[in-house]
C-alpha positions as CSV (number, residue, x, y, z in Angstrom):
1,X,0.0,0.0,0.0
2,X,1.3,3.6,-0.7
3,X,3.0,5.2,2.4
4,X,1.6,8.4,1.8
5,X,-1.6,7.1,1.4
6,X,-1.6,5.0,4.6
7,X,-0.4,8.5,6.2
8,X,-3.0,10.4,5.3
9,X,-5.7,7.6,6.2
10,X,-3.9,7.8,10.1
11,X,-4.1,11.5,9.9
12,X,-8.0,11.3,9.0
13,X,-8.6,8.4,11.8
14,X,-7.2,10.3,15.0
15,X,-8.5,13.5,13.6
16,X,-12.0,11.4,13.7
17,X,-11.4,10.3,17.0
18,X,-10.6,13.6,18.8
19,X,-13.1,15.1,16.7
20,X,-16.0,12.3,18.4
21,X,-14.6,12.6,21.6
22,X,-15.2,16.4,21.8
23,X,-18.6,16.4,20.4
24,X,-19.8,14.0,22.9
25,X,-18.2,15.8,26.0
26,X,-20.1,19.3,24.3
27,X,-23.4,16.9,24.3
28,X,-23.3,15.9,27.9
29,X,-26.8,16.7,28.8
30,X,-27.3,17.1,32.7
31,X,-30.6,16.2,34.0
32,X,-32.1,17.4,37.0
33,X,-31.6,14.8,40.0
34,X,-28.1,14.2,38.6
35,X,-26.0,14.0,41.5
36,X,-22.0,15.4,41.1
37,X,-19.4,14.0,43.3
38,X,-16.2,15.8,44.2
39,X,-12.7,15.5,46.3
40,X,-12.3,18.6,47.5
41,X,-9.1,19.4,49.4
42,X,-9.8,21.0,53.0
43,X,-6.9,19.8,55.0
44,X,-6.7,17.0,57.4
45,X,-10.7,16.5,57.8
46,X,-10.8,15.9,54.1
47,X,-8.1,13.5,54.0
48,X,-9.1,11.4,57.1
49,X,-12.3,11.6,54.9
50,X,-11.1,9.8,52.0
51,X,-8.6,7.3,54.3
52,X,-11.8,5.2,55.5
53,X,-14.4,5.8,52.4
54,X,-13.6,4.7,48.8
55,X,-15.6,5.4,46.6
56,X,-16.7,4.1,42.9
57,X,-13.4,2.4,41.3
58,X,-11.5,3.4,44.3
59,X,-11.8,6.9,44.2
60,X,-11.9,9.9,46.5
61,X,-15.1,11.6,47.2
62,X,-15.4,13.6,49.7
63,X,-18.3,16.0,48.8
64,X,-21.3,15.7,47.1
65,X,-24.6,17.7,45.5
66,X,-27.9,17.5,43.3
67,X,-28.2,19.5,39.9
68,X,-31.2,21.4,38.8
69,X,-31.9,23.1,36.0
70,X,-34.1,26.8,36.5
71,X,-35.0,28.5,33.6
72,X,-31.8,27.3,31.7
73,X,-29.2,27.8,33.9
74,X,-27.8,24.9,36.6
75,X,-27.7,24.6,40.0
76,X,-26.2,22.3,42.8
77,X,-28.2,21.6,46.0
78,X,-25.6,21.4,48.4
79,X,-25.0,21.3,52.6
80,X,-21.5,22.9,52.9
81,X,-20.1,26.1,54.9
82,X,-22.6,27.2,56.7
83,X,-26.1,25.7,55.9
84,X,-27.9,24.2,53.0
85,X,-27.3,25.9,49.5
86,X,-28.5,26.3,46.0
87,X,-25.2,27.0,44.0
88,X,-24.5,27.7,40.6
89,X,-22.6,25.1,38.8
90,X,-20.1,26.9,37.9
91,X,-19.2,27.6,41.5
92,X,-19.3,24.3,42.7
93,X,-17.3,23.0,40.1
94,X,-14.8,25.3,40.9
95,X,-14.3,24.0,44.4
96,X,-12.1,21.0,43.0
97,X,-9.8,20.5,40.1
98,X,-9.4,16.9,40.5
99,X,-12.3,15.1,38.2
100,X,-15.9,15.0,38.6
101,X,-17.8,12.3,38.1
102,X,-21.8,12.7,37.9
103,X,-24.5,9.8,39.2
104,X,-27.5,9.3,37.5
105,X,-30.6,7.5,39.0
106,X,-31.9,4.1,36.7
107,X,-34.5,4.8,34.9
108,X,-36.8,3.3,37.1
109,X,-36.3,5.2,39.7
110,X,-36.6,8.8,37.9
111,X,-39.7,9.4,39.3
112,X,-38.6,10.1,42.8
113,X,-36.1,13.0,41.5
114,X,-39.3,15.9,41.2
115,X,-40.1,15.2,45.0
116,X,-36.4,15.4,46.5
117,X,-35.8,18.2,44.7
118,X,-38.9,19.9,45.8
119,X,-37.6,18.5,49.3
120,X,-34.2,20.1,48.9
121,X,-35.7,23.3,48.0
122,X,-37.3,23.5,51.4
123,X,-34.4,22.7,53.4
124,X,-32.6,25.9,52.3
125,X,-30.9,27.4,55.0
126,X,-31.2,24.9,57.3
127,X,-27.7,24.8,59.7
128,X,-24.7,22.4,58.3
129,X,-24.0,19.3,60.0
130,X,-20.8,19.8,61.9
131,X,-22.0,17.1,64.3
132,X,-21.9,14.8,61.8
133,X,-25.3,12.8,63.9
134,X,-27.7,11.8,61.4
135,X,-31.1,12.8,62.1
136,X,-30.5,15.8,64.4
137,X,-32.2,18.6,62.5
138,X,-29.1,19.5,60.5
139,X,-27.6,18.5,57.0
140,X,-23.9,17.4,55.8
141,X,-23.7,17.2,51.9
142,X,-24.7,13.1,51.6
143,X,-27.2,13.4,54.7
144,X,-29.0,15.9,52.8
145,X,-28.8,13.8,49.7
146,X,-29.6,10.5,51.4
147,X,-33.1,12.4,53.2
148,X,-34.3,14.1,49.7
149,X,-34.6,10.1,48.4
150,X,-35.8,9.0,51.8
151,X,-38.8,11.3,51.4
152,X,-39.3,11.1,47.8
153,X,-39.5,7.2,48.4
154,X,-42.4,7.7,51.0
155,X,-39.9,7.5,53.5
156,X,-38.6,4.4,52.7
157,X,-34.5,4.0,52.8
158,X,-33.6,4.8,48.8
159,X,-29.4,4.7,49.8
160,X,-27.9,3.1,52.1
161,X,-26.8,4.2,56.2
162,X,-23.7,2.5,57.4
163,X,-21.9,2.8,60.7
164,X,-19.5,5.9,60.7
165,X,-15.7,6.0,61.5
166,X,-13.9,8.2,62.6
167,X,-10.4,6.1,63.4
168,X,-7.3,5.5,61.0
169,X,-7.4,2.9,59.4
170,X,-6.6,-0.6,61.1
171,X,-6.2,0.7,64.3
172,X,-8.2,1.5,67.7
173,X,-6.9,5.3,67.3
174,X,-9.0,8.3,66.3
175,X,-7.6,10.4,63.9
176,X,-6.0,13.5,65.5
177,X,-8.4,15.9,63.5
178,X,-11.6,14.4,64.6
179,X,-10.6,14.1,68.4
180,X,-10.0,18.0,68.5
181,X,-13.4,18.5,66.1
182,X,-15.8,16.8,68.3
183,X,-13.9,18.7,71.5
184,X,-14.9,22.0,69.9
185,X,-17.9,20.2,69.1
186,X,-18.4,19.5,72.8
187,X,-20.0,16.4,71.8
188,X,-18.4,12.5,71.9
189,X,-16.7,11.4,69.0
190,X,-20.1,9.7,67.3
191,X,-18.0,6.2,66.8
192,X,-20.7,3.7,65.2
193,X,-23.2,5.7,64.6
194,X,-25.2,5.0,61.6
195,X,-24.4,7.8,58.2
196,X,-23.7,8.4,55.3
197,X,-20.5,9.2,52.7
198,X,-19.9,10.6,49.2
199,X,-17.6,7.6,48.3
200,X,-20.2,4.9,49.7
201,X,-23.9,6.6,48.1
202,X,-21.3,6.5,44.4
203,X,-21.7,3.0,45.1
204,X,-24.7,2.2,45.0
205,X,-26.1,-0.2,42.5
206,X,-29.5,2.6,41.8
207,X,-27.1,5.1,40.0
208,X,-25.0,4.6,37.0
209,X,-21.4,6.2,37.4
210,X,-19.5,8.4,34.3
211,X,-17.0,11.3,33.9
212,X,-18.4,15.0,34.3
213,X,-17.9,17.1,31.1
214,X,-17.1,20.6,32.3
């Protein structure tokens, strides 16, 4: 075969290749009830995080929120700072510049999505979680996540609770940042209590996992 024909056929190929790669990251379409999972990078809480939670294929997540879409333009229901948010995308994904990878319910379970975003709308405002308690009136980012589907689901459990941690890893000792949190906290270290995680709700076998297109 002619060399400078088989050249030219290689140059067309990859050019094809890039070519369908970046039309289908353009044509991401987000839905509302998409939910976006980050690693954000806040010190020695985040990484004592991501030591005893991994998350889907391994990875680090350490915070997490719900898209909506109002009149065209996207926002993340989120629990972080100070209370519960409505954020614009473009701020949220800002907060990281590791990747993000967006969950998406089955399609069997769409239906739920209207009535825990209708529930996230009302908890706006309500106080962040530094407690890290479930059920105590306050929201960290998965809590808040994990109640929306709880209530869309005529409070039935849609993810999953689990028994929280807050030790390193293979050992009876409590990571140094979480014994002087729950000091300031003025509260015991919540050991065993049942919660919820970014890395274990990108688990769950109800979603289907990909690469955010930003």
């Amino acid at each position: 075969m002619n060399l400078k024909y088989m050249y030219k056929n290689f140059i067309f190929i990859a050019f094809f290749l890039i070519f369908n790669q970046t039309i289908t990251a353009q044509n991401q379409k987000l839905e509302n009830g998409d939910l976006l999972f980050i690693n954000i990078n806040c010190g020695p809480m985040c990484e004592a995080i991501n030591a005893v939670t991994e998350g889907f294929e391994g990875k680090d997540f350490n915070h997490m929120g719900m898209i909506i879409n109002e009149n065209s333009e996207y926002f993340v229901y989120e629990a972080i700072g100070k209370s519960v948010v409505k954020t614009p995308l473009k701020t949220f994904i800002s907060y990281t510049k590791e990747p993000i990878y967006l969950g998406r319910l089955k399609e069997e379970f769409q239906n739920l999505i209207p009535d825990a975003i209708s529930f996230s709308e009302k908890q706006l405002g309500v106080p962040y979680d530094n407690d890290f308690i479930y059920d105590n009136g306050k929201y960290y980012c998965s809590e808040l996540i994990y109640d929306a589907f709880l209530s869309a689901n005529n409070n039935k459990p849609f993810f999953k609770l689990y028994p929280m941690t807050y030790k390193e890893p293979n050992s009876d000792n409590f990571f140094p940042i979480w014994i002087e949190h729950f000091k300031n906290q003025n509260i015991k270290i919540p050991e065993g209590k049942l919660g919820c995680n970014p890395g274990g709700m990108s688990l769950d076998e109800k979603i289907t996992f990909e690469l955010f297109q930003n």
